[in-house]
N, C-alpha and C positions, 0 to 999 in steps of 0.2 A: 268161498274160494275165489272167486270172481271182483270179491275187495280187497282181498290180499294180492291181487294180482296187479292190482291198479294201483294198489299202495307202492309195491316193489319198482314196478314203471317207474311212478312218480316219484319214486326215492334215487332211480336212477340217473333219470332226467336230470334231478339239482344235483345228484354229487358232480355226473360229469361237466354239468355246465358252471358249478361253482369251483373245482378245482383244476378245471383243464388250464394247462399251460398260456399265456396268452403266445398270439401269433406274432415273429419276429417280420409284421408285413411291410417296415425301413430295411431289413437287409442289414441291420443296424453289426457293426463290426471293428477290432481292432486291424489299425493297417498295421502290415507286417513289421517287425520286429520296435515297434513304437513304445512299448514299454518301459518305462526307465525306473529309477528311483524315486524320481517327482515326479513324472508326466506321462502323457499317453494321448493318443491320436485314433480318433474313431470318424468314421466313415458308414453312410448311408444312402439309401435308393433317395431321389427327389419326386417331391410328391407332386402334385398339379390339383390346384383350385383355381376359383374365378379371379384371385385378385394376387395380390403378391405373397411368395409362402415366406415366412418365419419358422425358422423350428428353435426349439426349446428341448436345453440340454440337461439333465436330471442327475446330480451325482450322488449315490445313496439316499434317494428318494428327495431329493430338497435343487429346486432352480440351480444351474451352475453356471449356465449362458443360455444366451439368444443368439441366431446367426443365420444370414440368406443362405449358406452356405451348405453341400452338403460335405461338410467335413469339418472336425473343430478338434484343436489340441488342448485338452484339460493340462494346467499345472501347479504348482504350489501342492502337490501330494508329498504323504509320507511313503520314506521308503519300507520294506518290507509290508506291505500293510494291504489288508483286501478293500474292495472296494463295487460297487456296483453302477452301470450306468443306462440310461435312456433317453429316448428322444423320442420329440412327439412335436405336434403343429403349435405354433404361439396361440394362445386362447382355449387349446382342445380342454374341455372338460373332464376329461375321461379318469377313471381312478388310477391310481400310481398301481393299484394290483392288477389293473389290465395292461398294463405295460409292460411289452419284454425289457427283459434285466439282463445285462450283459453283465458278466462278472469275472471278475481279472485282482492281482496282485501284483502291487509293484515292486521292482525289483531290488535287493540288499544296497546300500549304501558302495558306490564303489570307490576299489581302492584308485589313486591316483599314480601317474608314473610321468613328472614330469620331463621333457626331453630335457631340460637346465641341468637336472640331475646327471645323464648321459653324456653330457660335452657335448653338448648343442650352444650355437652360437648365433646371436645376433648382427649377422655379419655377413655381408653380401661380398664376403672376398672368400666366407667359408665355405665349404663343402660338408652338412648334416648328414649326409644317408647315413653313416656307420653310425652317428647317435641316435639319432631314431629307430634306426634299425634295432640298433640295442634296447631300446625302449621300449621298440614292440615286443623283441624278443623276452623281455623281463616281465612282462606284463601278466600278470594273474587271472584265472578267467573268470571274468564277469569287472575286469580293472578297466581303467582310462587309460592312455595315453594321452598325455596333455600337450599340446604348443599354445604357449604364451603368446602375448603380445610383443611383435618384431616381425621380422623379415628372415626366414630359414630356408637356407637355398639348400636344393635335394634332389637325389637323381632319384632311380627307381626304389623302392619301399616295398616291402610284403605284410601286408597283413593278416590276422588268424581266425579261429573261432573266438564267441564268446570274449571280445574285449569292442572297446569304443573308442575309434579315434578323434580328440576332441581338440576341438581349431579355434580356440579364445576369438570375439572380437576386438577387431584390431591385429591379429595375427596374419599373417601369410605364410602358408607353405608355398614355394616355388621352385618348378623347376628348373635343373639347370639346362644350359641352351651344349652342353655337349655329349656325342652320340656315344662316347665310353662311360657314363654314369646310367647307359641304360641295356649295359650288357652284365650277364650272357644274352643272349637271343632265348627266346620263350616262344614254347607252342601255342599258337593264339591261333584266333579266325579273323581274317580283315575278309569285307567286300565278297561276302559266302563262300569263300575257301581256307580250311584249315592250311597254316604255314607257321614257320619263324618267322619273327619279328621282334622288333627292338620289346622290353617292356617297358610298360606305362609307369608314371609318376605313382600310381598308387597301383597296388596289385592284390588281388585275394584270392585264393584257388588257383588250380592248375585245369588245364582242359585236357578233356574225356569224353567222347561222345556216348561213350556206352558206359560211362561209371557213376556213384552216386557223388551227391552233394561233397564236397569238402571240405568247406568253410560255409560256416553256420551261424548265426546272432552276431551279426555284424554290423555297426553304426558308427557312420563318418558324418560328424556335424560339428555345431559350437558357434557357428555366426561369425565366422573368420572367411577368408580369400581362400583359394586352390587356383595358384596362376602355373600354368604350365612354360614350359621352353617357350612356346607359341613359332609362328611362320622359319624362324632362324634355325628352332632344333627339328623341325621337320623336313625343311630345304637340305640341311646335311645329313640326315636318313636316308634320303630319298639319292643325293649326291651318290651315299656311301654302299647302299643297297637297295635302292630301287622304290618306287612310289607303294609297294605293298608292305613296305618292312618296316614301316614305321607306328608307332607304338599309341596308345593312346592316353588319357592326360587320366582316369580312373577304368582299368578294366577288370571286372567280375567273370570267374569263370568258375560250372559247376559250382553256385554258392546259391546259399537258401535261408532265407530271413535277413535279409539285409533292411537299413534303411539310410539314405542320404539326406541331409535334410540342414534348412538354414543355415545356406553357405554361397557366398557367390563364387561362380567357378570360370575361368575363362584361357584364353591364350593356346588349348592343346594345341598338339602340332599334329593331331587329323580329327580325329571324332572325340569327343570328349568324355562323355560317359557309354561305357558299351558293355552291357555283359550277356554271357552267352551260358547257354546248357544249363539256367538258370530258374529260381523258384522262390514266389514270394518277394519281390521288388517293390519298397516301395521309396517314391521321389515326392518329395516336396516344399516346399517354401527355398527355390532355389533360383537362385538369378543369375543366367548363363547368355557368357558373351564369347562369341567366336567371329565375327564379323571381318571379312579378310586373310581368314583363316581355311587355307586350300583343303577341299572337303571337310571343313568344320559343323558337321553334324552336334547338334546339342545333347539327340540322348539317343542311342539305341538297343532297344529290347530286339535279344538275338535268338532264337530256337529257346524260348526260356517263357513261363506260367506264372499265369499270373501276380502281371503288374498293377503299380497305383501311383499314379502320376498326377499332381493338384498342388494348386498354387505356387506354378513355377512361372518365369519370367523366361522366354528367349528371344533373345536379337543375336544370327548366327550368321554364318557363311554359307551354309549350307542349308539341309535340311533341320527341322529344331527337332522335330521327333521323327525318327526314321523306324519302322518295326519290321522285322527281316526277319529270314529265318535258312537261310543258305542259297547258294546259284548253282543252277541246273543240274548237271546229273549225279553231281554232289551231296548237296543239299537235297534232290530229289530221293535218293537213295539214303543219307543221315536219316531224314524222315522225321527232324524234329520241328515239330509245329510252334509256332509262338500262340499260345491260347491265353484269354483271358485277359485284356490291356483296358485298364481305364483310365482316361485323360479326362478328366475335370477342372472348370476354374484355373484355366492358365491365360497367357497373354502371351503372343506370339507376335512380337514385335517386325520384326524382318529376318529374313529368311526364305529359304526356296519352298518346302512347304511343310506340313504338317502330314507324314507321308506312312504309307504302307508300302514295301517295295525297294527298290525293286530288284533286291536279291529276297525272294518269299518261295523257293523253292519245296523249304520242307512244308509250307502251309499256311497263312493267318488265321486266324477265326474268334470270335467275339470279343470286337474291341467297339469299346463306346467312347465320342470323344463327344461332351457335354457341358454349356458354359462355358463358351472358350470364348478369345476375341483375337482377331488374326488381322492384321495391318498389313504391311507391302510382303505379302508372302507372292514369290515367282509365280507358283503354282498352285496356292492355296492348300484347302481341303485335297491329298493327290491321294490315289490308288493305282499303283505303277509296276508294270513287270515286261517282259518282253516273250515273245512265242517259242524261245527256246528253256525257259526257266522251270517248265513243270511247274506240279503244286497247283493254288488255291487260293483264293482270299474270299471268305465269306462272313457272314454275316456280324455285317459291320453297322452302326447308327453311328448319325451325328447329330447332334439332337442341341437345341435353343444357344445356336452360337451366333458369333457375326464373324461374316469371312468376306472374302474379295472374289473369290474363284471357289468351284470345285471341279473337280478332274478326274478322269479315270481316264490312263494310257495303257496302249497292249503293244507300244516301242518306246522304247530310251535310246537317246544315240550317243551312251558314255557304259560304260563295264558292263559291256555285253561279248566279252573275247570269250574263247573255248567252246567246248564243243556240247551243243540240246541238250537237252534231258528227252526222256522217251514218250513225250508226252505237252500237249500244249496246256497251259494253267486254266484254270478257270475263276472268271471271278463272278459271284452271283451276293443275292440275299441282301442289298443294302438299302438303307432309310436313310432317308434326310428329312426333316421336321423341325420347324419354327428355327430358319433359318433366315437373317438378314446378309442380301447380298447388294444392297442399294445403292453401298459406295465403291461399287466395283465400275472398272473402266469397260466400257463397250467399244474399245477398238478392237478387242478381241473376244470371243465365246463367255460368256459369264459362266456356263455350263456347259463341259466341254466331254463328253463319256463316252468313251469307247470300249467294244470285243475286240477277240479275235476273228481272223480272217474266218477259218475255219468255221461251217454253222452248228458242229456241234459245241463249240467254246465259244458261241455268241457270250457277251454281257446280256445278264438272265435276272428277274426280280429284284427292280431297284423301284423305290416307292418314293416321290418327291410329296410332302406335305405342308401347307404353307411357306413357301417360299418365296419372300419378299424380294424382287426386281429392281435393277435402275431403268429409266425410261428406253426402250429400245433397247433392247437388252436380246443377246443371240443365246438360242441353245441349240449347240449341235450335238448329234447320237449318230453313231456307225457301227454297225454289225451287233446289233443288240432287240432284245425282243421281252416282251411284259413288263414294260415301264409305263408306271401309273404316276401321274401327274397330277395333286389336289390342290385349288388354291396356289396356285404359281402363278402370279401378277407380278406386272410394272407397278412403279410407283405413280406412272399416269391411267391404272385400274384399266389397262390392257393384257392381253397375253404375250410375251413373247416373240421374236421371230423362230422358227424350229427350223433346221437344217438337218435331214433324215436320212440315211442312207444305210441300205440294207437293214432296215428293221421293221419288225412285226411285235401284235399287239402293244402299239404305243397308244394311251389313253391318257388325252388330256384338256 
């Protein structure tokens, strides 16, 4: 009895350890709505070893690439057709059957609708909207819209479910610089208050704070321009109804599965890409210029779940990523949180900063911004709200970037009108880790973090680790408490000056 029993164990032992699933311990995944007919975009955790990582990308079990990256767009697939994929470290040994296997099918060959067909014209004296509009409006779902190569000047545009708007290289959508090619007026959110306002050069969904998604499998790519009105059609907005009314250059409202991607996009005339009440966002291979462009924000994820933001380019006027979620008792009351935001592998040229804030009424909470590299940003690294906003911003990383500044403010002295929310914000729970800050100017704070007044909404569990110094380099903390400090050196292998005020438990 007693060796039947040991048999049975031991029988059980190998089935579960020879047939158990492996462990997906990359986080290995596709980004939202990346699937096409040829191609697909997958996304991974970043591992850490002692020396440089490599990872190695596996499509149906055979090498596909190599890349430092944790992100890689497979292409040259068939359409309709399955397929499996994995990732693992350059060198790993390990069998292809301990590998998770992600597995996906790409999508039916689609149809084409191009605007030439609609009476679109190559012609900077014409006005496209009704032929594109027509274009979308014809378009079959799972079709393309296509724009050629040329110059197609166009006012506002709606797009739908399940079609792809495709922007040839060499092409340019453009819009036009006058403020009746962007009426009727449309219920949107600028600046965390629901309002009218002009609509934007491209448009999807309609806003709804309490309804579901409305526009679904949505992708706006092709390696083409998206130039907006820029400064001239926003000055006559602003003329015509006031600095809120003005529209932005792509806004997504209530939509889920989107994806933007290889395109450069510039000129809006306020924020350029914004979408709100939103799910499944993903941004990448995009090069956005708004430089001079009054409140030219580059991207903002607005009361909307998980986003994927990688290998974008910004040089703006404003903020380059802004992540908001409503202002004061508005937003405090909406109650929608912006969850889930990952920034990876971007380059943040110039600009004010790489920001949470500082309309965050309804909430932030885990966003990671990782491998980044940020040049003459105002503010840097910011985390920003003010004591009338309600809400939260927590746990946040920023993990093996280079930046100039980081920041945390609890005042702004710009769109802070109307009236608190019932409650002062809190912001708690952040990392910072293997961070260069060397080529930052010491005329002012290299680290500069602030709470609220108030000691229950002190700034609470912020962990700095390895953070690399310019010589004589300031940090100042006010109204903050359990801030641990590891490995925060000058580059002349000193610590710091600290400038502290009202805080407890600081360790460093």
């Amino acid at each position: 009895m007693k060796k039947l029993l040991l048999l049975f164990v031991l029988y059980v032992f190998i089935l579960t350890n020879s047939f158990a699933a492996p462990t997906n311990k990359f986080h290995l995944l596709i980004a939202p709505a990346t699937v096409t007919g040829n191609s697909v975009t997958l996304l991974w955790d970043k591992q850490y070893a002692n020396n440089a990582v490599v990872y190695e990308l596996l499509l149906n079990g055979k090498h596909a690439a190599f890349t430092s990256k944790t992100n890689y767009s497979i292409t040259n697939l068939l359409p309709n057709t399955s397929y499996t994929a994995s990732v693992r470290l350059k060198g790993d040994q390990q069998s292809i059957k301990q590998l998770f296997v992600l597995k996906f099918v790409t999508k039916a060959k689609s149809k084409i609708f191009n605007i030439l067909d609609y009476g679109a014209k190559d012609d900077t004296t014409f006005i496209n909207t009704k032929a594109i509009q027509s274009a979308i409006n014809a378009c079959t779902e799972g079709g393309t819209v296509y724009i050629p190569k040329g110059i197609f000047i166009s006012g506002a545009i709606f797009l739908k479910s399940n079609m792809t708007l495709y922007i040839e290289k060499g092409a340019e959508l453009k819009g036009s610089t006058a403020t009746d090619d962007y009426l009727p007026m449309i219920y949107n959110r600028f600046e965390g208050w629901e309002m009218n306002t002009y609509a934007s050069l491209i448009n999807a969904g309609t806003l709804n704070r309490n309804g579901e998604y409305n526009v679904k499998s949505l992708r706006i790519t092709g390696g083409g321009a998206i130039t907006g009105g820029g400064k001239k059609l926003g000055d006559a907005m602003i003329k015509a109804n006031g600095m809120r009314s003005r529209g932005r250059l792509i806004c997504l409202m209530n939509c889920q599965d989107v994806c933007i991607s290889n395109l450069t996009i510039s000129e809006p005339p306020s924020w350029t890409i914004h979408y709100i009440y939103s799910n499944n966002i993903t941004c990448h291979d995009l090069t956005i210029k708004t430089f001079g462009i009054r409140n030219g924000d580059g991207l903002d994820p607005d009361s909307s779940t998980d986003s994927y933001i990688f290998n974008c380019t910004f040089d703006t006027g404003d903020d380059c990523i802004a992540i908001k979620s409503g202002k004061n008792p508005e937003g405090y009351f909406v109650a929608k949180p912006t969850n889930n935001v990952r920034i990876t592998d971007c380059d943040f040229i110039r600009g004010h900063g790489i920001s949470i804030g500082s309309e965050m009424s309804g909430g932030v909470s885990n966003v990671l911004v990782q491998d980044c590299k940020a040049g003459a940003l105002l503010h840097g690294m910011q985390i920003k709200g003010t004591k009338d906003r309600g809400g939260y911003v927590r746990n946040v990383i920023v993990s093996d970037c280079q930046l100039l500044q980081i920041t945390i403010f609890s005042a702004v002295n710009y769109n802070n009108d109307g009236e608190a929310a019932p409650e002062i914000p809190t912001f708690e729970n952040f990392v910072f880790r293997n961070i260069d800050l060397t080529a930052a100017q010491i005329s002012e704070p290299v680290i500069n973090i602030n709470g609220f007044k108030d000691p229950g909404h002190y700034l609470r569990n912020v962990v700095f680790t390895n953070i690399k110094l310019p010589a004589k380099a300031k940090v100042v903390m006010n109204d903050a408490e359990k801030i641990t400090l590891t490995g925060v050196k000058c580059t002349d292998g000193q610590q710091p000056e600290f400038v502290l005020t009202n805080c407890s438990n600081i360790l460093h």
